[in-house]
N, C-alpha and C positions, 0 to 999 in steps of 0.2 A: 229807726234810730239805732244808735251802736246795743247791739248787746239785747236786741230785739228779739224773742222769742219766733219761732218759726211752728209752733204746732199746732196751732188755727186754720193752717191751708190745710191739715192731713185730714184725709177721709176714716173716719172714726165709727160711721156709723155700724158698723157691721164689725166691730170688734180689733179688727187688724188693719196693715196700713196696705201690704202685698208687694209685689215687688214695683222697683223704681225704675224710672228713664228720667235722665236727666237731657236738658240741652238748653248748652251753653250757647248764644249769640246767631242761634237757627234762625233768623227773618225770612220770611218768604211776602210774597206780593199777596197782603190781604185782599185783592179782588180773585185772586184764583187757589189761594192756597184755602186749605181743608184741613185744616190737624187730624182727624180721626184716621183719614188717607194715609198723608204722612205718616203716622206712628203705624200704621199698619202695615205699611209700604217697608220702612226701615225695619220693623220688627220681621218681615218675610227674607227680608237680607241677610238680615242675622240667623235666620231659622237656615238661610242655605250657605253659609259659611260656615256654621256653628259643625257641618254635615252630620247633625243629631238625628236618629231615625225619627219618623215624624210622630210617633207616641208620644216621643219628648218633644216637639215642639212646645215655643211661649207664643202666648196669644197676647192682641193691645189689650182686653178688656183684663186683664190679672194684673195688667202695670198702673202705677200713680204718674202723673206725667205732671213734669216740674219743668218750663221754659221761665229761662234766663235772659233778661233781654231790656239793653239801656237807656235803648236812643229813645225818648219822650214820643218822635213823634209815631210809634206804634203801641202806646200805650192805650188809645181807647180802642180801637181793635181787638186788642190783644183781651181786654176786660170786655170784651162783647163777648168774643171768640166763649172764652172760660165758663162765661152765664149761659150762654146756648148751650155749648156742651152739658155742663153739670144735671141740666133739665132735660135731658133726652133720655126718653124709656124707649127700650133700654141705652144705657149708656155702654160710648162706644170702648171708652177707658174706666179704668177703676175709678178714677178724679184724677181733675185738672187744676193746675194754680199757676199764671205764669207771675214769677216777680218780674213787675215794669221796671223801670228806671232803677235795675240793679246790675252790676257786670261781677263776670269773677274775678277775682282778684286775690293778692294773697294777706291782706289784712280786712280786716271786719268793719266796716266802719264806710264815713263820707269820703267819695272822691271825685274824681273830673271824668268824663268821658268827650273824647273831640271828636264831634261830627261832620259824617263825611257830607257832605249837601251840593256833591254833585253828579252821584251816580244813582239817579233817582229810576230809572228803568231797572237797575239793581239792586234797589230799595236801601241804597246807601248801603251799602256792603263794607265801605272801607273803613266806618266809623271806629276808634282804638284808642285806648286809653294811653297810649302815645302819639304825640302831638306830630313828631316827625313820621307818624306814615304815610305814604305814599298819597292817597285819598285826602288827607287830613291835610297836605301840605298843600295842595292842589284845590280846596275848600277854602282856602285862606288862611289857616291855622288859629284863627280865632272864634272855635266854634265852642269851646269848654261847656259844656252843660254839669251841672252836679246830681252827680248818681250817690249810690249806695252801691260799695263793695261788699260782697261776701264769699269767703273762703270754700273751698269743698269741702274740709274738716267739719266747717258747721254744717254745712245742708247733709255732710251725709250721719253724722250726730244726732241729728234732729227729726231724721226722715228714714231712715233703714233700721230694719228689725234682723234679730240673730237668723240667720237663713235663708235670704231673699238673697232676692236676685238683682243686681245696678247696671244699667246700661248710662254710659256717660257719652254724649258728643260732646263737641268742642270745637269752635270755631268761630277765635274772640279776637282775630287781627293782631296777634303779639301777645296779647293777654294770657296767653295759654301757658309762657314760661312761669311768671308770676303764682299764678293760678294750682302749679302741678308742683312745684319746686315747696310751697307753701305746707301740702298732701305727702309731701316723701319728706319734712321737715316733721310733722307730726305723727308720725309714724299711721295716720288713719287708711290708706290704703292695706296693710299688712297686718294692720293689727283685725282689721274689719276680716279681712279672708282666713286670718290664722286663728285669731278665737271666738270669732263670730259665725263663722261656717258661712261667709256672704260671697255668693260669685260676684266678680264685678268685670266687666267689658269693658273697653274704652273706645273709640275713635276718635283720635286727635288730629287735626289740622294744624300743623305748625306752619307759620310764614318766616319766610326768610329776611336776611337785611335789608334788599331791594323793598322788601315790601313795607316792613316797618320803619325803617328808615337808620334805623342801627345795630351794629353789631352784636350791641354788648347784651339781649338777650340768650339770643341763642348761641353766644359763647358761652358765657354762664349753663346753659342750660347744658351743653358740651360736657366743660369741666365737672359738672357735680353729675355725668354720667346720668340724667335722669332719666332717658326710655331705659336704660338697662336697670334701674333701681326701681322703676313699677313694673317691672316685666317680674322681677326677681320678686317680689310678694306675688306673683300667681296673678296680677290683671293680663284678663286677657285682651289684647290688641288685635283691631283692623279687621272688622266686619264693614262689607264695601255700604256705604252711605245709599240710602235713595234718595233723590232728591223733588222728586215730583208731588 
């Protein structure tokens, strides 16, 4: 519900929360996907983009892993996935928590997400909290499910301590304007790097008009200059994705 606390999923017991991964609208094919792979997989991209000598390397097991993810029908999976992990000695991440049936967005609160229910070999990839995308229109356009929106501002409020480290993906079918424009309105990306000493990564996935179905996101996102105003607080951009 609006205005829900969020720090029940943090990993607490050992005093600190440690640094974050976040990801936004990552679905994979629970018959082959493995989160502890993935995060280890994506975290080894990062270690060879980052070209940090490897003393510095980050490791999964120092991250809290936060998936974001709306469409219902990977919800008990996804609560499977969470319970397995959490109970693995040792465990392959700090802790895990995926929020089900929530998307980013840039207000806090209930909203619609349209599901794609025909790219099922892709596990419905095209799912977007706009009605006209591509997927969506092609579904029928009457797939409206009611999710819960939550802002970055909150999860990263809620969830990051002065010093850690943020890796953010993203990859919400349109959502992403919404989502980032909400983070450069609240000033939480620069105030987190400038008085918090928090490094923060991003990889964004932006989709185009064709994909969404309209222009007027990523015009907007254009006009108010967004990649140049999170680049300019110091997030760093574009560590290449694993995807396996």
């Amino acid at each position: 519900k609006n205005g829900e606390k969020l720090h029940p999923v943090l990993n607490t017991t050992s005093g600190s929360v440690g640094d974050v991964f976040y990801d936004f609208g990552g679905r994979k094919n629970p018959n082959k996907w493995i989160l502890p792979k993935w995060v280890r997989n994506n975290i080894a991209a990062y270690n060879r983009w980052s070209k940090k000598p490897e003393h510095e390397f980050v490791y999964p097991e120092d991250y809290c892993f936060y998936g974001v993810e709306g469409n219902p029908h990977f919800t008990p999976v996804l609560q499977k996935e969470e319970i397995q992990i959490m109970n693995m000695v040792p465990r392959p991440v700090r802790h895990v928590h995926f929020l089900t049936e929530h998307v980013g967005a840039g207000i806090d609160g209930p909203t619609t997400l349209y599901l794609d229910t025909v790219n099922k070999k892709d596990n419905f990839w095209g799912s977007s909290v706009y009605n006209t995308h591509i997927d969506v229109v092609s579904s029928g356009g009457n797939t409206g499910v009611p999710v819960m929106g939550i802002t970055l501002t909150r999860l990263l409020k809620e969830t990051v301590i002065p010093g850690g480290h943020v890796m953010i993906k993203i990859d919400i079918e349109g959502g992403e304007y919404q989502l980032l424009e909400e983070a450069i309105d609240s000033n939480i990306l620069c105030d987190l790097i400038k008085e918090k000493g928090v490094k923060i990564d991003m990889l964004n996935e932006p989709h185009n008009a064709k994909i969404v179905g309209s222009e007027e996101p990523g015009k907007r996102w254009k006009e108010i200059q967004g990649d140049q105003k999170i680049k300019k607080c110091g997030v760093g951009y574009g560590w290449t994705a694993h995807h396996s």
